[in-house]
C-alpha positions in Angstrom: 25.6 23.6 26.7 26.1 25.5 29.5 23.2 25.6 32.1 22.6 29.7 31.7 22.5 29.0 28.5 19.8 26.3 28.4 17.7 28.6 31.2 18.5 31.4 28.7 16.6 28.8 25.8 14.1 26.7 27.2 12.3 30.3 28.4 11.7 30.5 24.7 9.3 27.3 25.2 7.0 28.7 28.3 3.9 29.9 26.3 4.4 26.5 23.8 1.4 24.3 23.5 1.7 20.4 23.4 -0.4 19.8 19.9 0.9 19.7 16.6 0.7 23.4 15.1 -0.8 21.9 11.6 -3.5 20.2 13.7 -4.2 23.6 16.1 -6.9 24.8 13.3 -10.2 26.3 13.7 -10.8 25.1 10.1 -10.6 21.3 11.2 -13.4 19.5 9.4 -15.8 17.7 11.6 -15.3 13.9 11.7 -17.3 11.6 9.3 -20.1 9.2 11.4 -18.9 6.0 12.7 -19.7 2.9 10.8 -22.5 1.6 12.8 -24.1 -1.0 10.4 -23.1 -4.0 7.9 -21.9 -3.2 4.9 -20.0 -3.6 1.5 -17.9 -2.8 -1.2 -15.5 -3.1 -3.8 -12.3 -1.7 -1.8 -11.9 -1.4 1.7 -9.3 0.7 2.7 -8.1 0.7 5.9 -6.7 4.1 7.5 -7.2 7.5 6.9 -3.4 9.0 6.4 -2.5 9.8 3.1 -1.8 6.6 2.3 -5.0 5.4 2.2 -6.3 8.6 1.3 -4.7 8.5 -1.8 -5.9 4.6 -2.4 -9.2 5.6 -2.2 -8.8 8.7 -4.3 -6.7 7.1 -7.2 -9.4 3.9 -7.0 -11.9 6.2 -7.5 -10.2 7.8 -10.5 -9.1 5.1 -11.9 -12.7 3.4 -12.0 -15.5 5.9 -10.8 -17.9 2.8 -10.5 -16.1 0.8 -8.0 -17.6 1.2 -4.7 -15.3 1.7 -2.3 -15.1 2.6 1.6 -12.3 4.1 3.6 -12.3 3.7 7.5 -10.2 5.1 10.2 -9.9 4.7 14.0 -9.7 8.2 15.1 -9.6 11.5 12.2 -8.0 11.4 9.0 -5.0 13.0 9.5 -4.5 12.8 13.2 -1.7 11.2 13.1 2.1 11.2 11.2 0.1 12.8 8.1 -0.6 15.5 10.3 1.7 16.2 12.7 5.0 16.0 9.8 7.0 19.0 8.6 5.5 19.2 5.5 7.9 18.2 3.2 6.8 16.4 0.1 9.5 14.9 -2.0 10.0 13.3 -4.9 11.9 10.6 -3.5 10.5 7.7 -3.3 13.6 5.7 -1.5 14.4 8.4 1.4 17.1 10.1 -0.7 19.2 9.8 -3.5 22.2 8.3 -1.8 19.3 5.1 0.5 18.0 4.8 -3.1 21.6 4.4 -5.1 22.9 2.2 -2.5 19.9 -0.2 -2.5 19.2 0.0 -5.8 21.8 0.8 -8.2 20.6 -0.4 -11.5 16.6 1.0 -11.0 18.1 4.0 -9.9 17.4 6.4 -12.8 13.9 4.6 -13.0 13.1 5.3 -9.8 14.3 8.7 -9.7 12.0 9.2 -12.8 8.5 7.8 -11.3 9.3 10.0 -8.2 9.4 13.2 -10.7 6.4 12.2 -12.1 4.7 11.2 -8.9 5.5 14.7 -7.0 3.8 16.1 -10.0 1.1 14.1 -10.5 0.5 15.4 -6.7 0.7 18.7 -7.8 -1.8 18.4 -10.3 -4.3 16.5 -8.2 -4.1 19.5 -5.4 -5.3 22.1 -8.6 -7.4 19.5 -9.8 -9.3 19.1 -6.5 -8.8 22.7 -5.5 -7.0 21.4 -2.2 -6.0 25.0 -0.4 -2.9 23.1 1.2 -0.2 26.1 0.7 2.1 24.2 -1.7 5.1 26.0 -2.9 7.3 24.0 -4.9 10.4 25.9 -3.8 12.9 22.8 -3.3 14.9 22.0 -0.7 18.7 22.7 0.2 21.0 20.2 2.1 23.1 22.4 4.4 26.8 21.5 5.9 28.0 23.0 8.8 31.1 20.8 9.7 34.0 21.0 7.0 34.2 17.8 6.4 30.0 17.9 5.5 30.7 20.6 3.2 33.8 18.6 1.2 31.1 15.5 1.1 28.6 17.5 -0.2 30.8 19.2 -3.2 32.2 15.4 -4.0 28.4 14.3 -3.7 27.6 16.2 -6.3 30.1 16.1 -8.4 29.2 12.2 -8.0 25.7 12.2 -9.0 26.5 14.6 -11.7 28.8 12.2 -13.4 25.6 9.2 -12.8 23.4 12.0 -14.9 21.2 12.0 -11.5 21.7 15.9 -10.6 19.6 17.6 -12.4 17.9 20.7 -11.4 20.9 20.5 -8.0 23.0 23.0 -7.1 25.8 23.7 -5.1 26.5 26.1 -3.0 29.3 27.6 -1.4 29.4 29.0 2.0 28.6 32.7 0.7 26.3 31.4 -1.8 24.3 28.8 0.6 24.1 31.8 3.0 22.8 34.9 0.5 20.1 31.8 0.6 19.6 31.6 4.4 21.8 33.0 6.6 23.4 31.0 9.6 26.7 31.5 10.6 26.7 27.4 11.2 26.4 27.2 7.3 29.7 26.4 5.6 27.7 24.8 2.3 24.4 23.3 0.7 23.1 21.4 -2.1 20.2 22.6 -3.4 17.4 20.9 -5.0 15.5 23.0 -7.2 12.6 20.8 -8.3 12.5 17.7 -6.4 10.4 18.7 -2.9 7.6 21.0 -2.0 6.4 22.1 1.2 2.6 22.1 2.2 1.0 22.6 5.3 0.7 18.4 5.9 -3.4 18.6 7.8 -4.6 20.6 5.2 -3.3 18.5 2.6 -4.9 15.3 4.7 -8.2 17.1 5.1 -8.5 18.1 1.3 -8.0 14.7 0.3 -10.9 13.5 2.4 -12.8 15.8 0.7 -11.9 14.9 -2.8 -12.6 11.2 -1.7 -16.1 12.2 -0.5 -16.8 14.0 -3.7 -16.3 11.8 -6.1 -18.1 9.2 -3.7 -15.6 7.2 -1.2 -17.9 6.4 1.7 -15.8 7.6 4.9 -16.1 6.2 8.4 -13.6 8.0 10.8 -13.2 6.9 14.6 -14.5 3.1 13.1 -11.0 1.0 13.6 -10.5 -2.1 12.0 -10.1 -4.8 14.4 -9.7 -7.9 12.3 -9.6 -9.2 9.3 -10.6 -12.6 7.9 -11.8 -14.6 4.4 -15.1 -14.3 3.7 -16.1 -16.2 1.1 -14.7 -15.3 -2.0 -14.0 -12.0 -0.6 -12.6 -10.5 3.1 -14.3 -9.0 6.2 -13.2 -6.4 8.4 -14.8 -6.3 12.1 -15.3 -2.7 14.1 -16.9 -2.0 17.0 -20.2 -0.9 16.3 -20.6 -3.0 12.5 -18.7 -5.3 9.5 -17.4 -4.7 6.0 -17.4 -7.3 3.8 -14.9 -6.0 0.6 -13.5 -8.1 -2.3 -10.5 -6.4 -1.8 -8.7 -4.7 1.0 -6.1 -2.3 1.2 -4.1 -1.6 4.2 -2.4 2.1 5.1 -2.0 1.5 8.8 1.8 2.0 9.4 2.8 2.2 12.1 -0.1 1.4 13.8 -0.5 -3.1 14.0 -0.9 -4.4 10.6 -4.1 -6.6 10.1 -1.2 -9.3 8.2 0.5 -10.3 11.6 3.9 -11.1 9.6 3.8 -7.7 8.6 4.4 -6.6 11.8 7.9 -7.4 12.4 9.5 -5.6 9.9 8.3 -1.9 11.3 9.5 0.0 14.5 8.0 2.8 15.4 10.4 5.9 16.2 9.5 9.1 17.4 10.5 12.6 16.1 9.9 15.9 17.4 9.3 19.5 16.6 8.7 22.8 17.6 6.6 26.1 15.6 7.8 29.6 16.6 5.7 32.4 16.6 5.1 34.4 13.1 8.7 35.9 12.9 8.1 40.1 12.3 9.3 41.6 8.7 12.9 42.1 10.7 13.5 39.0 12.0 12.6 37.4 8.6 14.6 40.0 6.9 17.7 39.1 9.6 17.8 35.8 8.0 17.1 36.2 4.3 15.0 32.9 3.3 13.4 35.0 0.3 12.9 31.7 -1.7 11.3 29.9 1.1 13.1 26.7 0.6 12.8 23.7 3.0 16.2 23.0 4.5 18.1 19.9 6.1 21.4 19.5 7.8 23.7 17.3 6.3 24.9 15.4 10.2 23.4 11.8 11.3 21.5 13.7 14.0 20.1 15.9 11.6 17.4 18.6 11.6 14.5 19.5 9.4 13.0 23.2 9.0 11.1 25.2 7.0 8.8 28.4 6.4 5.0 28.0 7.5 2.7 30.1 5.3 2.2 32.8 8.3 6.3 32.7 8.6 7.0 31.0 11.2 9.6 28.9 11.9 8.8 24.6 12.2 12.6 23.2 13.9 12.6 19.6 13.8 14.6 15.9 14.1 17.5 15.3 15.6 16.1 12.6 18.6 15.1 9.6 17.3 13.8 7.8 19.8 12.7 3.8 19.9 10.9 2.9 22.6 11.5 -0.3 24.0 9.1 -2.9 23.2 8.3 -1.2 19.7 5.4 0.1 22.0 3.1 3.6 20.2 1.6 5.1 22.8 0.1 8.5 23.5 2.5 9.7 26.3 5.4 9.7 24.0 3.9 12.1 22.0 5.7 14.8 24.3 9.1 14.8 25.6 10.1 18.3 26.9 14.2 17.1 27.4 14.2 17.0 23.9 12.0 20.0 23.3 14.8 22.0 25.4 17.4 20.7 23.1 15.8 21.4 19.9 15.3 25.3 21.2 19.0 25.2 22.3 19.7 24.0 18.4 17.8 26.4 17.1 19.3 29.2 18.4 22.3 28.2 17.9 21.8 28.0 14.2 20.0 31.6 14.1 21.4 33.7 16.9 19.5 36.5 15.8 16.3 35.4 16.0 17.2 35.0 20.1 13.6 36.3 22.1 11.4 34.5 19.4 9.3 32.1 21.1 7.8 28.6 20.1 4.3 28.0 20.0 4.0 24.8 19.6 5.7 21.7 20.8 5.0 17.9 19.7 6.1 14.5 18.8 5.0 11.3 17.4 5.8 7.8 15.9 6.7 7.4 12.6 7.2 4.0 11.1 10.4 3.0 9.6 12.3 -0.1 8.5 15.7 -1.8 8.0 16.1 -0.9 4.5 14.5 2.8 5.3 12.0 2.9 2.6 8.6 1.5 1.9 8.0 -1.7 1.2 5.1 -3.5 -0.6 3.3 -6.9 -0.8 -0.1 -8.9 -0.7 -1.6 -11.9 1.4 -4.7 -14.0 1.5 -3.9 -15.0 -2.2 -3.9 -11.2 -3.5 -7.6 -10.0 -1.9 -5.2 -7.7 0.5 -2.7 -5.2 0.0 -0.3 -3.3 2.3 2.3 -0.6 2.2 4.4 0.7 4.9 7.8 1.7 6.3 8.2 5.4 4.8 10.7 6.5 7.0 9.1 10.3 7.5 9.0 10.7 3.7 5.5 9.4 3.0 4.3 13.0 2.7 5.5 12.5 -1.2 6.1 8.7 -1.2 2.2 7.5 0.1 1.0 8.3 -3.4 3.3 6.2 -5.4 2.5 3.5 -2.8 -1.4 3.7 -3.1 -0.8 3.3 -7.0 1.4 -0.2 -6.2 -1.0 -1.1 -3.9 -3.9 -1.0 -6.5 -1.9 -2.4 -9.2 -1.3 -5.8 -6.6 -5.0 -6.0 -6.1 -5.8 -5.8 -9.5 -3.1 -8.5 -10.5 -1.5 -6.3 -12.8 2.4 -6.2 -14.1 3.6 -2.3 -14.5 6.6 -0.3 -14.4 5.6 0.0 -10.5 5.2 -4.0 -9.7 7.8 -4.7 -12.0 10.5 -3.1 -9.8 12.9 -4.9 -7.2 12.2 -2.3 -4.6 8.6 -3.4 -5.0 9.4 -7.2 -5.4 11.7 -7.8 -2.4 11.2 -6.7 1.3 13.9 -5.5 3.8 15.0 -7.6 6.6 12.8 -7.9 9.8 14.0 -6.4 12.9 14.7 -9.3 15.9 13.0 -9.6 19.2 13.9 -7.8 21.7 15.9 -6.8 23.5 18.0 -7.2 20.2 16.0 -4.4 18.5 16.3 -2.2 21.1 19.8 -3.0 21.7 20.7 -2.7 18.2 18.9 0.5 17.4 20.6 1.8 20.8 24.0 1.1 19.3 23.6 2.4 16.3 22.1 5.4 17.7 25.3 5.9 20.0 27.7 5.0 17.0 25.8 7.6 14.6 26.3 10.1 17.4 30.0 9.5 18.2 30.5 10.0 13.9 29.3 13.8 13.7 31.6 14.2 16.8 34.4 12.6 15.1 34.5 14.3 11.4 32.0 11.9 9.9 34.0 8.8 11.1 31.9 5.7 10.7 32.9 3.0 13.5 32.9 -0.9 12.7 29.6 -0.9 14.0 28.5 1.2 11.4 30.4 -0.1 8.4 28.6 -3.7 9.6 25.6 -2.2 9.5 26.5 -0.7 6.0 28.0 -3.6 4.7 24.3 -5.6 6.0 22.1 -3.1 4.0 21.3 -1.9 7.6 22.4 1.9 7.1 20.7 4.3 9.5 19.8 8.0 11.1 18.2 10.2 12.5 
């Protein structure tokens, strides 16, 4: 990009504040009182993110006697279930093409529990009257290389022979554009059904509340600093007080998992994004996006965006950066290089929305692992569960975890515990500096393919033929 051009872009990010837009909210509840006492319960569940939000709110539904306790180190919500794009998706294996791969014979199965769990999470945001702006509107998979657009059509045509494309569309150039209209856009696959967008904090924070109501004791800036046997049950230290729990659940991610062998097979990787201003009636009118779908780009590097409830504009992805070490820390939370490269991106995908300015710009770690879906499993002989390794779909996929979660604490075989994705975990990552080495590598060689027409190097096919496939 030349640099008049980048002057001509980055102006666009002057007045941009470094906090997530979804988190910028007068309407921010007040935290919950630290745990300052002894106490205990049923189920402990460790982290407030959705996926121990929705641990404590399914345990709670499931049996309205059990007395259970949810703590978390800072505010529910602070972090990835915060900060995300919003998208909630029925997938539960980061896509149709992770989940085939991986799984090829639990494939329709899984494709069904991910219907049913995107509407179960429908249902529970009426049932608990969660004001969370969902729109089920879908989401459309956009090409804008011709060689995107030819894998897109045989893609389809594909999954339409495996029966796995219902409610999917596609779109031609003229037809993906009468939809949202960027000259980069050659095609798009578009999923009717199968994602919704929300605003991601409000969802967090109505889930809290739902927990309180139907009587989850919450403890927020309380985190969990151990965790040991205590007699027949377990006990979680904090700073100021103890839990004593016959059963623990874990939704930490990213952040150190209380199992220390947990630990090595997640890597934390942080995306970006930016929020324009509310576009004016024109400006949305310049671009069509009358259906309000959530859109995706079909390259390696790929980027994420979608319609806020006020109209603006959230532009995210492409950088996905490791930091060496596997270190989460607050000061990678904002990286204005690649804030200057999204606006450049953006741009260039909507010319004619050139003057809008962003109002927000931020970043944070997500957690992801080798296989690039979550995996499951239990420890100190089945008192503690633990999900993690999302991959930035866990706005959707949480739920379906919190339900496996409680069905390995209470020892019980179902359709969920049953399945291989559930049974087997994905390879650790090595020490360093292979990680870092590795992920660097493939980063380069993922690159270097949307230069080169989708080209996949031996690197890649390696990495492929290992179960080790990768982006952005």
């Amino acid at each position: 990009m030349a640099a008049g051009a980048m002057n001509r872009f980055t102006r666009s990010l002057s007045d941009a504040q470094p906090v997530p837009y979804w988190l910028d909210d007068p309407g921010r509840p007040r935290p919950e009182p630290a745990l300052t006492t002894a106490e205990s319960c049923d189920l402990l569940v460790v982290g407030g993110g959705y996926s121990g939000l929705w641990t404590a709110l399914i345990a709670k539904e499931r049996d309205p006697q059990r007395d259970v306790v949810l703590v978390e180190g800072r505010e529910v919500g602070w972090a990835a279930s915060g900060r995300n794009g919003g998208f909630c998706a029925a997938s539960l294996t980061h896509g149709l093409p992770n989940g085939l791969t991986r799984w090829p014979d639990e494939i329709h199965r899984l494709q069904q529990l991910g219907d049913r769990n995107l509407d179960e999470i429908e249902a529970a945001v009426a049932r608990h009257g969660i004001d969370c702006d969902f729109e089920r509107t879908g989401e459309i998979d956009v090409a804008t290389e011709p060689y995107q657009a030819r894998e897109l059509r045989e893609w389809h045509e594909e999954t339409t022979r495996l029966g796995l494309a219902e409610g999917v569309e596609f779109l031609d150039a003229d037809a993906v554009r009468e939809q949202v209209d960027s000259p980069t856009f050659q095609a798009g696959l578009w999923d009717r059904r199968g994602v919704a967008m929300l605003n991601p904090a409000k969802l967090a924070w109505g889930l809290k509340r739902a927990c309180r109501e139907l009587g989850v004791r919450v403890h927020e800036n309380t985190p969990a600093l151990d965790l040991k046997p205590y007699g027949a049950g377990m006990a979680v230290r904090t700073p100021y007080g103890r839990i004593r729990a016959r059963r623990v659940a874990l939704g930490t991610n990213i952040f150190p998992n209380l199992v220390r062998r947990v630990r090595s097979y997640t890597v934390p990787v942080y995306d970006y994004a930016l929020m324009t201003e509310p576009l004016t009636a024109d400006q949305l009118a310049s671009i069509g996006w009358k259906n309000r779908q959530g859109l995706g780009d079909s390259a390696n590097q790929f980027h994420y965006f979608r319609l806020s409830a006020d109209n603006r504009i959230l532009w995210g992805g492409y950088d996905a950066i490791y930091p060496y070490g596997g270190r989460v820390r607050a000061e990678y939370d904002d990286r204005p290089e690649t804030y200057a490269k999204l606006a450049g991106h953006f741009f260039g995908c909507f010319p004619q929305l050139e003057g809008v300015r962003f109002s927000h710009a931020w970043g944070g770690a997500i957690d992801t692992c080798s296989r690039f879906s979550a995996f499951f499993g239990t420890a100190h002989q089945g008192k503690v569960a633990y999900a993690a390794g999302y991959t930035g779909l866990g706005v959707g996929a949480t739920r379906f975890g919190a339900e496996v979660m409680l069905d390995l604490l209470a020892g019980q075989r179902t359709e969920r515990t049953e399945l291989e994705m559930v049974r087997r975990k994905p390879l650790p990552f090595p020490p360093e500096p292979f990680a870092w080495t590795g992920i660097a590598l493939t980063k380069w060689s993922l690159a270097r393919a949307d230069a080169r027409g989708g080209r996949r190097n031996l690197w890649l096919r390696t990495m492929d033929r290992l179960g080790l496939g990768f982006d952005s």
